[in-house]
N, C-alpha and C positions, 0 to 999 in steps of 0.2 A: 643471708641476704636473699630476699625474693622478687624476682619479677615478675614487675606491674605492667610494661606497655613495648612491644616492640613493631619497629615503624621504619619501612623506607624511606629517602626523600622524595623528592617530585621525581628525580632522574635514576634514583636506585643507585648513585653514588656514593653513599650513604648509612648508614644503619645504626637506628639510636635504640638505646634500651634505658628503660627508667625502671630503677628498683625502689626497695625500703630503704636503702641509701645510697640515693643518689642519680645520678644516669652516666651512660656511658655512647659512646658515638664512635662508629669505625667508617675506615675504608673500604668500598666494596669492589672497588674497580681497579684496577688492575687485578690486584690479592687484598684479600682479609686483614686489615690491621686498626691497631689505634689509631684514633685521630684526636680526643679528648676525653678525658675524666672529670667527673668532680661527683663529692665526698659528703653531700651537706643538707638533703629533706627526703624525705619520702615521696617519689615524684611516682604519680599515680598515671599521666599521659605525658608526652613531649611529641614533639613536631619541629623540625627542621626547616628553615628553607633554604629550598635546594642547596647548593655545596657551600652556603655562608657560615659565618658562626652564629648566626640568628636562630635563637629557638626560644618554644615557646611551651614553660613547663606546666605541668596544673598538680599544686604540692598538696592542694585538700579540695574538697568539694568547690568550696567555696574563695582559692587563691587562684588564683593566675600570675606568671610571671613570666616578665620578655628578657630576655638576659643574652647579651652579646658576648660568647664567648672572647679570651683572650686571641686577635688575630697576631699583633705584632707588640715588640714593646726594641726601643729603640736607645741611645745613650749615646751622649754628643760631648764631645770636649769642652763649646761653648751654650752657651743659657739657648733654650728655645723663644725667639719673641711671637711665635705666632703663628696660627695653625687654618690651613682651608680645607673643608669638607667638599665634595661633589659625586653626584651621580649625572648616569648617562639620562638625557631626556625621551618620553617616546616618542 
């Protein structure tokens, strides 16, 4: 496996590396650790923003891709009917 790109976030919370396969993204603050993997292109740059699961890969010259990592995944007794999204205004 060989690395292609390695990148703080805005706040240095952070730290992604993009290999031949794949990229990888840790915790810098408090101590050094995982914080996601994944397993699936040759990602040549990435870019984080800041402490989200928002990154942004570049798998060949000419791909771009914006990919949320997985934040939460949830499991309910009864059906979900319906879902609100929202951000803070500035």
């Amino acid at each position: 496996m060989a690395m292609n790109f390695v990148t703080f976030n805005q706040d240095y919370s952070r730290l992604a590396i993009g290999t031949s396969k794949g990229f990888r993204i840790y915790h810098s603050d408090p101590e050094f650790r995982p914080a996601f993997k994944s397993d699936e292109d040759n990602v040549s740059i990435i870019e984080m923003m800041f402490s989200t699961s928002l990154v942004a890969l570049v798998l060949s010259p000419r791909r771009l891709v914006i990919r949320n990592t997985k934040v939460s995944e949830s499991k309910y007794s009864s059906s979900t009917l319906d879902i609100k999204a929202w951000a803070e205004q500035p």
